[in-house]
C-alpha positions as CSV (number, residue, x, y, z in Angstrom):
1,X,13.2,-2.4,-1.3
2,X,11.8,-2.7,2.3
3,X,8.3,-2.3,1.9
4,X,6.2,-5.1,0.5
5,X,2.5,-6.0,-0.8
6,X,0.5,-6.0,2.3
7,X,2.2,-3.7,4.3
8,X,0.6,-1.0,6.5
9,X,2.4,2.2,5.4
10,X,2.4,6.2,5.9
11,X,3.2,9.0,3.3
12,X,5.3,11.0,4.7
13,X,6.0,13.6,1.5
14,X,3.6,15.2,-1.3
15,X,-0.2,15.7,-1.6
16,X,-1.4,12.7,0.7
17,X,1.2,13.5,3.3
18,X,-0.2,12.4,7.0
19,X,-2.4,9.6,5.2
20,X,-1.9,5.8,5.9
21,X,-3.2,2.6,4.0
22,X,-2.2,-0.3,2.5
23,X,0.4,-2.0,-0.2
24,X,-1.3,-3.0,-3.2
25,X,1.4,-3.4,-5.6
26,X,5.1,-2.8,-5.6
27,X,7.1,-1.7,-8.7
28,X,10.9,-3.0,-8.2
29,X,12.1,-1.4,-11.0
30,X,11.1,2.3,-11.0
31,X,11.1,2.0,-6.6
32,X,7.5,2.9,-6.4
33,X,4.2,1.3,-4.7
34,X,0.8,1.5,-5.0
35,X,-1.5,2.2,-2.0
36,X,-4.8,1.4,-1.4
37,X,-6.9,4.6,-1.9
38,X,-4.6,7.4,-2.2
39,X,-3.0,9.3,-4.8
40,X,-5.8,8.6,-7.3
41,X,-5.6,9.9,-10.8
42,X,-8.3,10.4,-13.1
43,X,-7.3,8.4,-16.5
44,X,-9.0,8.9,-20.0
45,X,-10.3,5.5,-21.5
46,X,-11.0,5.5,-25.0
47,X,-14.5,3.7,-26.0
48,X,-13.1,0.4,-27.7
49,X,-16.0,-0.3,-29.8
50,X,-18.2,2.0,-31.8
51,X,-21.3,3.6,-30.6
52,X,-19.7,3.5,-27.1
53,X,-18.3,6.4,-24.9
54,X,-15.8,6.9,-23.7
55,X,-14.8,7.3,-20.1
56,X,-12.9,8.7,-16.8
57,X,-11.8,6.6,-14.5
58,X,-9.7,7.2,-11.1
59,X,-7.3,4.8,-10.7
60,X,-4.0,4.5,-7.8
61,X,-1.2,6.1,-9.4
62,X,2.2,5.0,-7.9
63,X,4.3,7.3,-5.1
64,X,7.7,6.9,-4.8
65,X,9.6,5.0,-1.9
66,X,10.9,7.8,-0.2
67,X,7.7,9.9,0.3
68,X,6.4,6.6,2.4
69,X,7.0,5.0,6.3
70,X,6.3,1.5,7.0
71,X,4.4,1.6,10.0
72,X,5.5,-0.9,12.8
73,X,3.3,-3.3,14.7
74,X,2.1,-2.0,18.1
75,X,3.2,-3.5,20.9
76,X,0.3,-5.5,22.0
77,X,0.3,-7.6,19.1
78,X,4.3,-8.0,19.5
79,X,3.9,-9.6,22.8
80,X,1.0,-11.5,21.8
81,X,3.2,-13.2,19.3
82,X,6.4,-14.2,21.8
83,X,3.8,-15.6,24.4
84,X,1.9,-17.4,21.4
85,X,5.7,-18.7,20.6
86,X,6.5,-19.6,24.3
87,X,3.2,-21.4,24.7
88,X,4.0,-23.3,21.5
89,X,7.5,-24.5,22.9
90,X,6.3,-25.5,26.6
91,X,3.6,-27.8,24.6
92,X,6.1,-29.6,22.7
């Protein structure tokens, strides 16, 4: 898999198509990811002890590989790196 934690990525496919954020989690085995605020769920949490309630929280559900784009650097901060690397070298 190409995409890592970290990355800046776009869906591309489903419900959240157009939207862009970032790598929270990868999951290897089933090729999925986690993004930072899309595709959120709403999961039932049963109370754990008694006399509480119970409750709903929206949580990141996974998306597949295939419905998301890594987006590339831009090219100012590509160049900024090879003269930051060049600058390096001529010091040493």
């Amino acid at each position: 898999m190409k995409i890592k934690v970290g990355d800046q990525v776009k869906v591309i496919a489903g419900k959240e198509k157009g939207k862009e954020g970032k790598v929270i989690k990868t999951l290897k085995n089933e090729e999925k990811v986690v993004i930072e605020g899309l595709n959120k769920i709403k999961k039932h949490l049963k109370p754990r002890y008694t006399g509480q309630n119970g409750t709903i929280e929206e949580v990141e559900a996974p998306i597949h590989v295939s419905n998301v784009k890594k987006i590339e650097e831009t090219q100012k901060t590509k160049k900024a790196k090879t003269t930051s690397k060049k600058s390096e070298k001529k010091a040493s």
